[in-house]
Structure formats: structure tokens, C-alpha cells
C-alpha positions in Angstrom: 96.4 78.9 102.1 97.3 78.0 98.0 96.6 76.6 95.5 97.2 72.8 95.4 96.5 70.6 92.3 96.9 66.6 92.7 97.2 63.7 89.8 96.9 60.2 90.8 95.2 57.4 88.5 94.4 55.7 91.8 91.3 58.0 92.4 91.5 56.9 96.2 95.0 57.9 96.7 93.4 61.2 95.0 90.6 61.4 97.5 92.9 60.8 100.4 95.6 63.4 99.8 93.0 65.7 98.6 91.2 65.2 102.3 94.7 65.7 104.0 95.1 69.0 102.0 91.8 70.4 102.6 92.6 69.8 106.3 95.9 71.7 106.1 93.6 74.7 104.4 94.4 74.6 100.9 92.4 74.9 97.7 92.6 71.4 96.2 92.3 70.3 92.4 92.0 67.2 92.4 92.2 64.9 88.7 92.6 61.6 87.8 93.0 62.0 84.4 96.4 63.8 82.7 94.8 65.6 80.3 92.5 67.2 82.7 95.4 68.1 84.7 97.1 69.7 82.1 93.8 71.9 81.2 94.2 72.3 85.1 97.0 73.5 85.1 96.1 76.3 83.0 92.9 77.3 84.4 93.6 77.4 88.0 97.6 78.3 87.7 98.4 76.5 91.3 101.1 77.1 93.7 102.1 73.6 94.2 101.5 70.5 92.0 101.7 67.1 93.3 101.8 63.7 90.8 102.2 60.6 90.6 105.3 59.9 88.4 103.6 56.6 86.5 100.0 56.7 85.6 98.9 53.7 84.4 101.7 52.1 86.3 103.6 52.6 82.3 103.6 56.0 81.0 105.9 58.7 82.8 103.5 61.5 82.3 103.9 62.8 85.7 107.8 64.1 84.1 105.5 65.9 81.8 103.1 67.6 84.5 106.3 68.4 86.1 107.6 70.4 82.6 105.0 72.1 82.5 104.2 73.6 86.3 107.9 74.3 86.1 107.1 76.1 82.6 103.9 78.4 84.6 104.8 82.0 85.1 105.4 82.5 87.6 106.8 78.6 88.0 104.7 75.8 90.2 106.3 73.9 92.8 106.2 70.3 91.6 106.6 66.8 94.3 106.5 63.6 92.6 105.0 60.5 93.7 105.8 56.8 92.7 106.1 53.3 93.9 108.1 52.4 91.1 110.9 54.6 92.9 115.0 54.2 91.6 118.1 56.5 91.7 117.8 56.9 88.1 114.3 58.1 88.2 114.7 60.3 91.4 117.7 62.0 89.9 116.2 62.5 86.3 112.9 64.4 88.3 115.5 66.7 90.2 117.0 67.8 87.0 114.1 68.7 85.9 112.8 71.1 88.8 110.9 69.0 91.1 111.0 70.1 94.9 110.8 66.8 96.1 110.2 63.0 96.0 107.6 60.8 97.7 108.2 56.7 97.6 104.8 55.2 98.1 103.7 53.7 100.6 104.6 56.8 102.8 103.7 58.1 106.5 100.9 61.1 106.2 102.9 63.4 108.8 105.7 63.1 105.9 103.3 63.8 103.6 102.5 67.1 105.1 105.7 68.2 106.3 106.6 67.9 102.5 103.6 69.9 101.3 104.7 72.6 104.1 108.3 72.7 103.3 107.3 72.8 99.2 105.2 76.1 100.3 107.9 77.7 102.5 110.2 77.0 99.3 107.6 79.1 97.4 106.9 81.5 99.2 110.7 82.6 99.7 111.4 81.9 96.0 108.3 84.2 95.2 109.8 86.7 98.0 113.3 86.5 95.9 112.1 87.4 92.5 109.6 90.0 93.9 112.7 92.0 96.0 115.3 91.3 92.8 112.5 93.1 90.9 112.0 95.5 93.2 115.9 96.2 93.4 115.8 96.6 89.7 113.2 99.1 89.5 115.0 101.2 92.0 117.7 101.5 89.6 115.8 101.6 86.6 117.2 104.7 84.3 113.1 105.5 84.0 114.1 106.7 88.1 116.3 109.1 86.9 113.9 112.1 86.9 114.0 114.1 83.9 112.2 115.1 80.7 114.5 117.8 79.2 116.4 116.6 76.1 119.6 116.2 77.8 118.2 113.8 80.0 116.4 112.2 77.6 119.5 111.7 75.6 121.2 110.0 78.9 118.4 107.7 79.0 119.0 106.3 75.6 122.3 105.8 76.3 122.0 103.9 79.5 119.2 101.7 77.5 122.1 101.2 75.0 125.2 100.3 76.8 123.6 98.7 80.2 123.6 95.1 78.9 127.2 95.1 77.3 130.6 94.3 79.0 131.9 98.0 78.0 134.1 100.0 80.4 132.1 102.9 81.2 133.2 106.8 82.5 130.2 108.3 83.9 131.4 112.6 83.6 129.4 114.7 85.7 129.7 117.5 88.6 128.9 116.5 92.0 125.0 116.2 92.8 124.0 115.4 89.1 123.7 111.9 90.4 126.4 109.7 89.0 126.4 107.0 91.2 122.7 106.3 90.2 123.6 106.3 86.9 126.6 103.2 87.7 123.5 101.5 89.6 121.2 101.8 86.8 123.8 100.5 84.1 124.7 97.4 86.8 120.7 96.5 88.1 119.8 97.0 84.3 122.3 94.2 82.9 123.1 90.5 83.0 125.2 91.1 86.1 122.2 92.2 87.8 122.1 89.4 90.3 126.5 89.2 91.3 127.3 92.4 93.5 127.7 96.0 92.4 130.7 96.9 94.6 131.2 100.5 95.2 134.1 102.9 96.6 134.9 106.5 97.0 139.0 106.3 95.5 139.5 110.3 97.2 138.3 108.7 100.7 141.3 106.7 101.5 144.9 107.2 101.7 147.2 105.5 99.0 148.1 102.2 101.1 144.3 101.7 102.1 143.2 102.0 98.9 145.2 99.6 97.5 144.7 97.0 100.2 140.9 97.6 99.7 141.0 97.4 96.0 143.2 94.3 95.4 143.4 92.9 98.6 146.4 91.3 100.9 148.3 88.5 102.1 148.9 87.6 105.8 152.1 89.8 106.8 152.1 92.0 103.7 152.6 94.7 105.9 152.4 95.4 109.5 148.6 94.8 110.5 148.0 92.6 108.1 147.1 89.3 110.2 144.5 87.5 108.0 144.4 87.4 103.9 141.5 90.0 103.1 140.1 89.6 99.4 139.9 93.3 97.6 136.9 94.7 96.4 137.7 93.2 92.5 137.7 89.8 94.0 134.5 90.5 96.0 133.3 91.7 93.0 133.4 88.8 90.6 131.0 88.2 87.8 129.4 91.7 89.0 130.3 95.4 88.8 132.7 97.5 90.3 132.4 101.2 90.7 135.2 103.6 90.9 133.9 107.1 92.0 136.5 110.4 91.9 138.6 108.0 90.0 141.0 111.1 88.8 142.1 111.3 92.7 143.3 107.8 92.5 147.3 108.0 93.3 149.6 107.4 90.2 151.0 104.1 91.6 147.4 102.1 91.5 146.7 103.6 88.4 149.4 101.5 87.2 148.1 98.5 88.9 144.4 99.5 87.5 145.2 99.8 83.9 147.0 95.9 84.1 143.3 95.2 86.1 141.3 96.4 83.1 143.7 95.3 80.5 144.5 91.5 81.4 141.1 91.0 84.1 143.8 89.5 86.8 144.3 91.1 90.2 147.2 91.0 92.5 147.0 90.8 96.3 149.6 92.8 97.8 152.6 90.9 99.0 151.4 87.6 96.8 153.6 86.6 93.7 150.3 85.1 91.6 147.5 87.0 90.1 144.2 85.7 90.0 141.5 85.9 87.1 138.1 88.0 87.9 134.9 88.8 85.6 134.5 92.5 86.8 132.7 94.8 84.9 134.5 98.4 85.4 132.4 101.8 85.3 134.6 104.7 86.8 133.4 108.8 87.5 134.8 112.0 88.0 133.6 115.7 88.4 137.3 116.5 86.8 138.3 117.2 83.3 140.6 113.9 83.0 141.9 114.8 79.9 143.2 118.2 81.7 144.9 115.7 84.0 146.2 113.7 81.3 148.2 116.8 79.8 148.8 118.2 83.5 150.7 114.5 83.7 148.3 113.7 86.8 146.9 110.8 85.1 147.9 108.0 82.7 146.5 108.5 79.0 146.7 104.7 78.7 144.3 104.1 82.0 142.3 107.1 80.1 141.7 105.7 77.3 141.0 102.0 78.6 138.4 103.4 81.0 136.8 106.0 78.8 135.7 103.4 76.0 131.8 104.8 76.3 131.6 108.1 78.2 128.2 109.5 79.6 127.9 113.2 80.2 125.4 114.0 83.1 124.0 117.8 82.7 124.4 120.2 85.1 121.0 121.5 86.7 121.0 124.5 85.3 121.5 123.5 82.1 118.3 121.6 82.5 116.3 124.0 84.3 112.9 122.7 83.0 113.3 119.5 84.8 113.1 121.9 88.2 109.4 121.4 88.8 109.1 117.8 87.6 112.1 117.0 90.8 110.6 119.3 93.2 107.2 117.7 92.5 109.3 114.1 92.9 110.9 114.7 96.3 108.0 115.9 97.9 106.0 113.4 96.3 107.6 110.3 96.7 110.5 111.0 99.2 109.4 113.6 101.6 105.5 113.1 102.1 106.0 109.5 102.5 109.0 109.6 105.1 107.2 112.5 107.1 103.5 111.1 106.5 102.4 114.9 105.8 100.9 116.3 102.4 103.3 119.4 101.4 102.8 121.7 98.8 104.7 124.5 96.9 103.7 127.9 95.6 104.1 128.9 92.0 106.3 131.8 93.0 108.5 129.3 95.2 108.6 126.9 92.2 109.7 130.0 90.1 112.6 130.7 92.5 113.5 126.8 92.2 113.8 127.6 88.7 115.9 130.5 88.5 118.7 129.9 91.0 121.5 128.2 88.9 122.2 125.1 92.1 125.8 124.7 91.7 125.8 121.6 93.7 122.8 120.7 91.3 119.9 117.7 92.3 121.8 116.8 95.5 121.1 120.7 96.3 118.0 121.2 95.1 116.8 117.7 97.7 118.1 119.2 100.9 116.4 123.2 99.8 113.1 121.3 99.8 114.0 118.9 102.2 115.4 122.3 104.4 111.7 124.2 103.3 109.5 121.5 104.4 111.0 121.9 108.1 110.4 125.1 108.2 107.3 126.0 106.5 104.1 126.7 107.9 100.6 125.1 106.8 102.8 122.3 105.0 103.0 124.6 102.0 106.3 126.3 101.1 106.8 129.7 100.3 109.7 132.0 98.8 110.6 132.8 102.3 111.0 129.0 103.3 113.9 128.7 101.0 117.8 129.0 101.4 118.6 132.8 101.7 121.3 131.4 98.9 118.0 130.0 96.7 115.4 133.3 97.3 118.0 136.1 96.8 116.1 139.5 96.6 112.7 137.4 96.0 110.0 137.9 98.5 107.3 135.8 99.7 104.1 136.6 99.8 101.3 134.6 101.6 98.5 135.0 98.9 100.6 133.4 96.6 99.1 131.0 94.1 99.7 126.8 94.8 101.1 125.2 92.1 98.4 121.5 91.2 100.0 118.7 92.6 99.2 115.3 91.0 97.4 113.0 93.2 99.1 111.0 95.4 101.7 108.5 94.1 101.4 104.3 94.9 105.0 105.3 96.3 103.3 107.0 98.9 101.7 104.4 100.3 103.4 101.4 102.8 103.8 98.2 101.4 106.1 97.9 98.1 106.7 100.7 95.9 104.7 101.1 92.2 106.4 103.5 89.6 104.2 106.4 89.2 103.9 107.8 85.7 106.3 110.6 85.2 105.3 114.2 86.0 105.2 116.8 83.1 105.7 120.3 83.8 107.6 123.7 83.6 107.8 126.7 85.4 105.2 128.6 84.2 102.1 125.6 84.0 100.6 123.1 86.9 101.2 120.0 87.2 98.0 118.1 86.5 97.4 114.5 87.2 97.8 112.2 83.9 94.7 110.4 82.3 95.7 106.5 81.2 93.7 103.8 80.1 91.0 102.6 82.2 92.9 99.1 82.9 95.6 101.0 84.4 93.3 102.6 86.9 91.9 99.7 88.1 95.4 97.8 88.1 96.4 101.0 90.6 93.4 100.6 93.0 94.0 97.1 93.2 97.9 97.7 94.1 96.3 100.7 96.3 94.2 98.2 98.1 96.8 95.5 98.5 99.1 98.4 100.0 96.2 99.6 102.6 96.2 95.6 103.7 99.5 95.7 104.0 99.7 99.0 106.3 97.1 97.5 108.4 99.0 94.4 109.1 102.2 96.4 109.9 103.7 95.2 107.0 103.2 91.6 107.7 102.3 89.4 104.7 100.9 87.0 106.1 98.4 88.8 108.0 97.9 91.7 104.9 97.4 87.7 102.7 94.4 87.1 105.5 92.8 90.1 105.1 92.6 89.9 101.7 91.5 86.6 102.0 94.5 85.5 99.1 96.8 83.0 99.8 100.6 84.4 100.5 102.0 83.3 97.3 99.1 85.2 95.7 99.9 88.1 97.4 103.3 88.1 96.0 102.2 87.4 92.6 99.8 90.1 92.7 102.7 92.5 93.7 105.2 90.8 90.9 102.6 90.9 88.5 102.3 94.8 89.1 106.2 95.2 88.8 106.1 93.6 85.5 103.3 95.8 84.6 104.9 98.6 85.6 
């Protein structure tokens, strides 16, 4: 079930535990000697690592064995062992990262339940860092689809500005994909582990907002029968994002701006602000500083949240990153959710290209999503788009299909692997890209992991068995890959 190395200097302790073990299923490396278990350590990179604090009833080497599992990537779970137990000792081995701590003699039932609970500890913190990855690489700005130079230039500057403290204005029209953007700038930071908090300021009336935004005291106003904490307060040490932030009514602005200027929030009806580490990115498909001069919106709120502005293009502005979306949503969205294999004509594609999508990428998903319902063969043609999207154009059912690359590892079940970006334009195929040979086999070794895991319904444990890997290998395997990719 893992990997499991022992050090004892009492060899028959060693020979014991290392019996118990096997019985419990696991790989066992045994040593006697520390240096051996350091080269051990190494070689066979084990799961768990159980030593004797004292070997040679004098030297604390087992501290040492414990520095360096905890120093493994990814880390070892470490329980010492000792006869020579004392608080001081205990304490000074939890402070420096060991799961547990056995005081010799001890009963073999809580020997194993030890071992077991070490494992369970693994596996979940294996689980952790593998679905924190995984969160980050959904928000990676690499997922933001585009190779025009527009893009490209909104790339660098998410790159740039994710990792500082900067108030952010993210200016776009709706459907360029702004909120992906705020995720990207939070998931891509040091705040990548506190919340991102979210909210729509033109979905709520005035009073709801606020209550939402900065919280309330019990009997601030009728209805209020319990304190509530405000989003700023739920979103300490993290991110909070402030969509349509131009429809936000004049009165919060003013509370806003003291928010961003002093970082202390007011409940309503409470006489004491509180401090809060909140990170502030804000949005809007308005001019703001048309509603600046209009007198709609504060120029001092304007210029405290525009500090580092990002300009999303429109669509048709970037109208050679068309076929490399398409090619994404049916790739890696559509085909996967629907389990079919849909295609695209050239002339379709064409069309794609040369309708000007004024509600931009949000658009241009639901016309393929919409085509891919109602086209025959699983291959869409002119006539399977919007009457909006096809105009005049006519489809015809000799038309050519465009090369799709070959399926995507985000196809498949099990965890999602980044595919390399599609090139292409309007006028060329799209052909699959030719890596390095490691690559390749990294892929069919992900591929193969994912087919174990579809078989097992998604089940570790049982895709782990198939594979004949233990479960904390499995999940290296798959972090392993996310740091590859």
C-alpha cells in the first residue's frame, strides 16, 4: 500500500516492525544503520518514515532522518520512536514535522493504528496540494485562450502584477472574460490559499449591498437578528472582487474609498472599524472616467482603484484567436461534457471569423455550444449557426473539415492536464503539435493513469489497485504532472 522505510539500531525491533508492516501490505525498508537510511531515503523516496529518535542509545540522529523526510519532495511522513521519551524531546520532534510519537515499550495494535492514521494523514495532505494545484491551473492566465498580440500583451501583465498587493481595474465589455482574469491575478499570488470573494455590485439594491459588503450588527435595521460579517471581513488575507463596480450607488462609494484607503471596514449600525488584509481588484464594461466627469462616480475612488488598469480586447479586435477558441470549446469543454467527437467545417470556421460577436467569447461558447445541438453527423456547418452568426452565408454539405488536433488529456476522466495551446487562423488547419519525445511518454503515462481512473469510477483507491501503485503514488504521479505541466 506505500512505501515504508524503518531505522532502529536494535536490528530485532527492525525485524519486528518490519514483519508487522509487511502484514499490513506495505513495501518495507528496513536499516539499521543511519547512513544507509539516509542513502535510503533518497533512493526509494518513501511515504512514511519511522525512527528511532536515539541510536546508539546517545546520538539524536533520528531528529536528523526526521529533517530530512520532511525536506523530500513531495515531504515523507515521519513517527518517532524512543525509550528515552520527555516533554522536551516530544515537543522539539513536533516542531520539527513529525506526525507522531511512539514511547517504547508500546502495544503492536497502537503501533498500527499509528502507521494507519500517518497514511490517512498523507494521503489527504497529498489530496490537498494535488486539488490546490489543480485550482491553480484553472486559473492560470496560460487558460486564458489567445495568441493574438493583444492577448499576449494581457498575459504579460497578469504575469507582472499577480504577485503584488496592487489595486487592480480589470476594463473590458461583457463576455471578454473579466472575471477570469480577477481569478487568475488571485490563484496566481501569495493569497492563493485565503478566499477570492466575489460579487456582482449591479445585482443588489443599495441597502443589500452594503449589508453584504461590510456587514451588520444585531438590530441595525429591521431584519437584522444576528451580526453577519460582510464579504471584506470574509475576505481577509485573500481577494475581493468587485464586478460592474461603476453601478455601485454613490453613498458606498464613499464607504469603499475609506475601505481601500485606511484597510478598516465598518459594520453597519457598529461605532468601531475593524482592520482587514483584502486585496481589491474591481471591473467594469463602463468608461469610468465618463462617469467621473458625468459626476456618477467619485474621481478619488477612481483613482484609488485604478492604480494598474488591464484592458481586455474585444473579440473582434482579435479575430485570429477565433479558431484557436472554437477549437478550445469543443475540445475541452463540449466533447468532454457530451462524450461525442464534434467537428467544424472550414466555411463554418470562416463565418466564426467574420461575424464581429458583440457579446464577444461568452457569445462565441453558446453559438458552438447552440451548433453542436443541432448539427447532424457531429460536424457543424454554416447552417448550424445563429441566423445572427451565418447572415447571407450558406452551407453546403461538401464542405471541407477543418484538422482537429488530437484529443486533449482534458478530455479524458480523471484530473485535467494542460494541453499545449492550439495555433491557427482562418485560413490554415489546425495540426497537432510535435514536442519532445519525453513529453509524449509523460502524456501516455497521464493518459493511462486517467483510463484507470475512468474504470474505477473515479475512485482512487481502486484506479491505485489497478495500477498496482500505492495511493500516495498515484497522487504523486498526478502532482508530478501538474508541476510538469
Amino acid at each position: 500500500m506505500a512505501k515504508v522505510l524503518l531505522l532502529d539500531d536494535e536490528v530485532t525491533m527492525v525485524q519486528s516492525l518490519a514483519e508487522i508492516l509487511r502484514r499490513e501490505g506495505h513495501e518495507v525498508f528496513p536499516y539499521s544503520s543511519y547512513n544507509a537510511a539516509v542513502e535510503g531515503l533518497e533512493s526509494q523516496r518513501p511515504e512514511l518514515v519511522i525512527t528511532d529518535l536515539y541510536l546508539d542509545k546517545t546520538r539524536t540522529h533520528g531528529l536528523d532522518i526526521l529533517q530530512k523526510a520532511r525536506a523530500l519532495n513531495p515531504p515523507a511522513t515521519a513517527i518517532l520512536i524512543t525509550a528515552y521519551a520527555t516533554i522536551g524531546t516530544a515537543v522539539d520532534a513536533m516542531k520539527k514535522g513529525a506526525f507522531d510519537y511512539l514511547e517504547k515499550p508500546f502495544k503492536v495494535d497502537d503501533f498500527i493504528q499509528c502507521v494507519r492514521r500517518a497514511l490517512a494523514y498523507d494521503e489527504l495532505f497529498s489530496e490537498n496540494i494535488y486539488l490546490r494545484k489543480q485550482v491553480k491551473k484553472k486559473y492560470h492566465f496560460n487558460q486564458l485562450i489567445g495568441n493574438s498580440p493583444k492577448m499576449q500583451d494581457v498575459f504579460k501583465m497578469i504575469e507582472r502584477v499577480a504577485d503584488t498587493d496592487s489595486t487592480i481595474l480589470i476594463l473590458g465589455e461583457s463576455g471578454t472574460g473579466k472575471e477570469l482574469v480577477a481569478r487568475a491575478l488571485h490563484f496566481n499570488s501569495r493569497r492563493q490559499f485565503a478566499p477570492f470573494i466575489p460579487i456582482n455590485c449591479s445585482a443588489l439594491p443599495e441597502n443589500l449591498l452594503e449589508s453584504e459588503l461590510f456587514g451588520h450588527c444585531k438590530g441595525a435595521f429591521t431584519g437584522a437578528i444576528n451580526d453577519k460579517k460582510g464579504l471584506f471581513h470574509e475576505a481577509d488575507g485573500g481577494t475581493i472582487f468587485l464586478d460592474e463596480i461603476s453601478s455601485m450607488p454613490p453613498v458606498l462609494q464613499s464607504r469603499l474609498l475609506r475601505v481601500v484607503q485606511d484597510r478598516e471596514v465598518r459594520r453597519v449600525g457598529d461605532n468601531v472599524a475593524t482592520s482587514v488584509n483584502v486585496r481589491v481588484l474591481s471591473a467594469t464594461n463602463e468608461p469610468l472616467e465618463q462617469r467621473v466627469k458625468e459626476g456618477a462616480f467619485r474621481e478619488d475612488l477612481y483613482y484609488r482603484l485604478n492604480v494598474i488598469a488591464i484592458n481586455l480586447p474585444n473579440l473582434r479586435e482579435r479575430r485570429e484567436d477565433i479558431p484557436v477558441l472554437t477549437v478550445h470549446f469543443l475540445r475541452n469543454k463540449i466533447n468532454p461534457r457530451t462524450g461525442g467527437l464534434f467537428q467544424i467545417t472550414r466555411k463554418a470556421l470562416e463565418v466564426l471569423s467574420a461575424y464581429d460577436w458583440p457579446g464577444n467569447v461568452r457569445e462565441l461558447e453558446n453559438a458552438i455550444e447552440r451548433a453542436c445541438a443541432l448539427c447532424e453527423a457531429s460536424t457543424i456547418r454554416v447552417a448550424d449557426l445563429p441566423p445572427a452568426v451565418r447572415g447571407q452565408a450558406a452551407g453546403d454539405d461538401s464542405e471541407e473539415l477543418v484538422e482537429m488536433p488530437g484529443p486533449s488529456p482534458e478530455a479524458s476522466s480523471g484530473p485535467p492536464v494542460r494541453p499545449a495551446p492550439p495555433q491557427a487562423s482562418a485560413g490554415h488547419a489546425l495540426a497537432p503539435a510535435v514536442g519532445p519525445l519525453k513529453d509524449f511518454l509523460r502524456e501516455q503515462e497521464v493518459g493511462y493513469v486517467n483510463r484507470a481512473l475512468a474504470v474505477a469510477g473515479g475512485d482512487k483507491e481502486k484506479a491505485a489497485q489497478l495500477l498496482n501503485v500505492s495511493v500516495a503514488t498515484l497522487y504523486r504521479k498526478l502532482a508530478d504532472e501538474e508541476v510538469a505541466a
